[in-house]
Phi, psi and omega in degrees: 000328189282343180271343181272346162287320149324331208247336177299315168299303155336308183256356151318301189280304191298317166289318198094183161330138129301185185287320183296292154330316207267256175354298181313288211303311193288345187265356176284297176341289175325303194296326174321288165314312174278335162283330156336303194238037154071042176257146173263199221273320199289349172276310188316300206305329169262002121315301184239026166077000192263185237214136187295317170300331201251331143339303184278323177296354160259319139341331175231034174039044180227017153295109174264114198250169193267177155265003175274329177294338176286334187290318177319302209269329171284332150289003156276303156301333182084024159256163183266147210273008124351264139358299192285326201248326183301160195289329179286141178298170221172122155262135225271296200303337200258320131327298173297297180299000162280296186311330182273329168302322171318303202238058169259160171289170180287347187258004192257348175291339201261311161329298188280348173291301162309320201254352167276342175291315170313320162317290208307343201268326159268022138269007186087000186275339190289153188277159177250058178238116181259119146239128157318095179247178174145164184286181172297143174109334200285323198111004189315317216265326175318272171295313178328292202272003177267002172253333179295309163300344195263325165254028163043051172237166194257121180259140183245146181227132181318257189356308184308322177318286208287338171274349166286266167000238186306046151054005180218130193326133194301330188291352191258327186284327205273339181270310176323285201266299184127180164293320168284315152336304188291333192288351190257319177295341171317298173263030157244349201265312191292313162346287170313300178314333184293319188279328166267349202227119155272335179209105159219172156238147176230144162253137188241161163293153163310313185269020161283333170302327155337289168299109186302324195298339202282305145334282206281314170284023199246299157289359176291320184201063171197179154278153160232147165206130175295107194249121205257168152169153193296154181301309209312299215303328180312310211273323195295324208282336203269351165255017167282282237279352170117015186227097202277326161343277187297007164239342191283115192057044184226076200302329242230002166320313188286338174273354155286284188316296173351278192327317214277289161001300208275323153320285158344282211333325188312305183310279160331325173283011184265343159308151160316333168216173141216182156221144157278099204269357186282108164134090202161124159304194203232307180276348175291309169317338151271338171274000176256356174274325197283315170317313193276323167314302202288318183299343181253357153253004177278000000 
């Protein structure tokens, strides 16, 4: 008997499910799922247009449904129809916990981002990753990398990222693709980083954050922290570095940047820390990041 379960298996991992099998596995799912989140059968079915009889005949794995119709019923649940259909086990709580993240507001989503960080940071579990938000000027790129070198971690600049990736200058990625373009190599540059790097630092642009997913993938897995500064100081710093641009013929610059500031901000307050770097040398301002730094890798 045991070799014929060896030989069953065997042909499991090479074939996949059988068909019966397979079918049996997507109506267990379905069935969970839909008691999970406390729907009966006759609710599901006026959710997603199927039919209460043919809901239990798939429940019970004897139904053959299509995939638009499993597409009906994974949008009814609020999963991807995925989630639903793959030969690999799927954990049903774990599941359920995406779906319900899908549809939290962005601040009670940013809450369970914290408090799961906060788990992961008592089981030994945190990731060591710093990203540097803040406008042009705040000091991200300046202090990133004088603070990374000095705890001896490899500092990253997105942008620098995403033009190693295309092979190309940010004003060529930026004609090309556009702003939505750039924001999708944007969250694939983070991605990557994530996956090769357990301890880094990244300075992100500013104006990248607009985008919540870009924003939501940032705090998921990284620490964030906001490197602050008064508008005069944004502009003085940003025509110290040779760039005569936010003022040259813009009388209505500083009332803009304001704007942009108070705006950002909503965003920027949702990091783990901040500093304030204005009315501030440049090393007091490097020695309160290395503080905010170590405390948030230990």
């Amino acid at each position: 008997m045991k070799s014929v379960a060896k030989s069953e298996e065997k042909e499991t991992l090479k074939h996949g499910l059988s068909d019966n099998r397979y079918l049996e596995r997507v109506g267990i799912r379905i069935r969970r799922l839909r008691k999970k989140q406390g729907l009966s059968r006759r609710r599901l079915a006026g959710l997603s247009g199927v039919s209460e009889r043919y809901l239990a005949q798939i429940e019970t794995g004897t139904g053959n449904i299509s995939i638009l119709l499993l597409r009906q019923i994974a949008r009814a649940l609020n999963v991807v129809v995925e989630e639903l259909s793959s030969e690999k086990d799927i954990d049903i709580e774990a599941v359920s916990i995406i779906s319900a993240l899908r549809e939290a507001s962005p601040e009670n989503r940013a809450n369970f981002l914290h408090m799961f960080d906060e788990w992961q940071q008592a089981h030994g579990q945190v990731h060591q990753r710093i990203a540097l938000i803040g406008l042009r000027g705040a000091g991200k790129s300046t202090l990133g990398f004088r603070v990374a070198q000095q705890l001896d971690i490899p500092f990253l600049e997105i942008n620098e990222e995403i033009e190693r990736e295309c092979g190309m200058k940010m004003s060529e990625i930026l004609g090309l693709y556009g702003e939505q373009g750039y924001r999708k190599l944007a969250q694939r540059s983070i991605a990557a980083i994530k996956a090769k790097h357990n301890r880094v630092i990244l300075a992100v642009a500013g104006g990248m954050l607009v985008e919540s997913e870009i924003f939501e993938s940032l705090l998921s897995a990284f620490h964030t922290v906001w490197l602050r500064a008064d508008p005069e100081d944004h502009m003085l710093r940003v025509q110290q570095q040779g760039d005569d641009r936010p003022m040259a013929g813009h009388p209505e610059a500083m009332r803009e940047l304001k704007q942009i500031l108070e705006t950002r901000g909503r965003h920027y307050e949702r990091a783990r820390m901040s500093i304030n770097t204005s009315g501030k040398t440049i090393s007091q301002s490097h020695m309160e990041l290395v503080r905010a730094v170590k405390s948030l890798l230990i």
